[in-house]
C-alpha positions in Angstrom: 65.4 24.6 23.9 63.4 26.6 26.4 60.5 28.9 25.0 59.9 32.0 27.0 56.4 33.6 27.5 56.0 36.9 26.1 53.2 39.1 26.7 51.6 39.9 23.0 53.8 42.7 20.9 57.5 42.5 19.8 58.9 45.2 22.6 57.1 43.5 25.6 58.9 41.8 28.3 59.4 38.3 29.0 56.4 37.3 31.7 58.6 36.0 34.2 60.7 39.6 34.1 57.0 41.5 33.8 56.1 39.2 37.3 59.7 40.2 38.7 59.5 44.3 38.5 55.8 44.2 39.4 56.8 42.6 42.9 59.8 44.6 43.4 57.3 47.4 42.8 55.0 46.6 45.4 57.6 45.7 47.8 59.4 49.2 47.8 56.1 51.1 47.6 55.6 51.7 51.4 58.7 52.7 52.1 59.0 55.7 49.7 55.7 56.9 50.9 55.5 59.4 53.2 54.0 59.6 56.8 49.8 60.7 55.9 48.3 63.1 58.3 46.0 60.6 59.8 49.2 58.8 61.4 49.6 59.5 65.3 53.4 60.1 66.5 54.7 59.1 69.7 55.5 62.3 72.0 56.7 60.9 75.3 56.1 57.6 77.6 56.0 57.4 81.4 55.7 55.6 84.3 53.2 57.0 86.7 54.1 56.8 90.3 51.4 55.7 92.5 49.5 58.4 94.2 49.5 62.0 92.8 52.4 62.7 90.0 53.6 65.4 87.8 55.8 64.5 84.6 57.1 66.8 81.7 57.4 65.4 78.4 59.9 66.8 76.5 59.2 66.5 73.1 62.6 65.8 70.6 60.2 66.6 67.6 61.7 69.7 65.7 59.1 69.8 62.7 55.7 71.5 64.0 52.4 70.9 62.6 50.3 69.3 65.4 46.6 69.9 65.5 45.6 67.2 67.9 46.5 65.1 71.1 45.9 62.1 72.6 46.9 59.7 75.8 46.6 55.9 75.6 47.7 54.0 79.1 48.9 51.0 80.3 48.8 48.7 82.9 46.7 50.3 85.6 44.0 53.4 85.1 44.7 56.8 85.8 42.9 59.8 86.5 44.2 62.7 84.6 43.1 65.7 86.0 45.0 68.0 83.3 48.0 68.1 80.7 49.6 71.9 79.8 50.8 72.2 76.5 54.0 74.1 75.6 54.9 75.2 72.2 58.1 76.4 70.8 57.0 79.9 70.5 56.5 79.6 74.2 52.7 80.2 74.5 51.1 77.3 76.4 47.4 75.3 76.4 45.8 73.7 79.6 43.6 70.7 78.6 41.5 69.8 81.3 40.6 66.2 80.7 39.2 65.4 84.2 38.8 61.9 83.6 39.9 58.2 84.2 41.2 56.8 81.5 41.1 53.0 82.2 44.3 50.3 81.0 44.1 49.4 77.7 42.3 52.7 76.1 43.0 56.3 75.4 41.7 59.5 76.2 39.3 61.8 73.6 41.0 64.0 71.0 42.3 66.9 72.3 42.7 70.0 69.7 45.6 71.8 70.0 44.5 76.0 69.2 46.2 78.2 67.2 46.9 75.4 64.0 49.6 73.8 63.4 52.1 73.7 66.5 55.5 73.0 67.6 55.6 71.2 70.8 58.6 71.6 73.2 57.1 69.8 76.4 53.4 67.9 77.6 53.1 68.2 81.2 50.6 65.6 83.1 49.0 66.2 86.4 47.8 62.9 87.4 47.6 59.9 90.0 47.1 55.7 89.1 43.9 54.5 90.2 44.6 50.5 90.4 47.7 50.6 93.3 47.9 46.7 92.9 48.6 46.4 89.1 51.7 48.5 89.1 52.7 51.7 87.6 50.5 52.9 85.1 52.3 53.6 81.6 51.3 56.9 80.2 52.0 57.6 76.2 51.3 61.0 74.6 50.3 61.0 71.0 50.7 64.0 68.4 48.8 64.2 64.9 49.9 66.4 62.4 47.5 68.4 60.2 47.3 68.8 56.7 
């Protein structure tokens, strides 16, 4: 006859059950959490042609709330020279970055005015640096304040 463990007290459950919930606990826990403001969403990826470029994002995010912006790039460097902003309420932001941004980082933060924003479109005004290493892969990033 097999004698179970019990944790001390008459109501408590058997330890092998206790052991059972606490993992199922722990498993489940990330995904009912929700998405913290300090998580960046992806806006928009693309593939700069070589030489000067122009490319619109359009953002597919309904739910607003974006206080900041970032770029991170790929492949070969780029020089952005500056990214306008549209919101849904149709007002729009110029960021002047003026800088390369080599393959393999990201830009600064960029703060987006006015609060928390809507954005219908990012549009880059920019040309790849490094002609040899292929199209440069351009990502915009959104963070949502609290």
């Amino acid at each position: 006859m097999h004698k179970k463990l019990m944790v001390k007290g008459s109501n408590m459950l058997p330890i092998n059950k206790l052991v059972k919930l606490i993992a199922v606990v722990f498993i489940m826990l990330p995904v009912s959490m929700p998405v913290t403001a300090a998580q960046w969403e992806q806006l928009g990826q693309r593939s700069v042609k070589h030489g000067v470029d122009k490319d619109v994002m359009h953002v597919n995010i309904a739910e607003g709330g974006f206080r900041e912006l970032k770029v991170t790039v790929k492949k070969s460097s780029v020089n952005i020279k500056k990214i306008i902003v549209e919101y849904a309420n149709g007002k729009r932001d110029e960021l002047k970055l003026r800088s390369v941004i080599s393959a393999g980082s990201e830009s600064r933060l960029m703060d987006l005015r006015g609060g928390k924003r809507v954005i219908r479109n990012v549009t880059f005004y920019y040309e790849t640096i490094e002609r040899g290493r292929g199209k440069a892969i351009v990502t915009a990033w959104g963070r949502r304040g609290v």
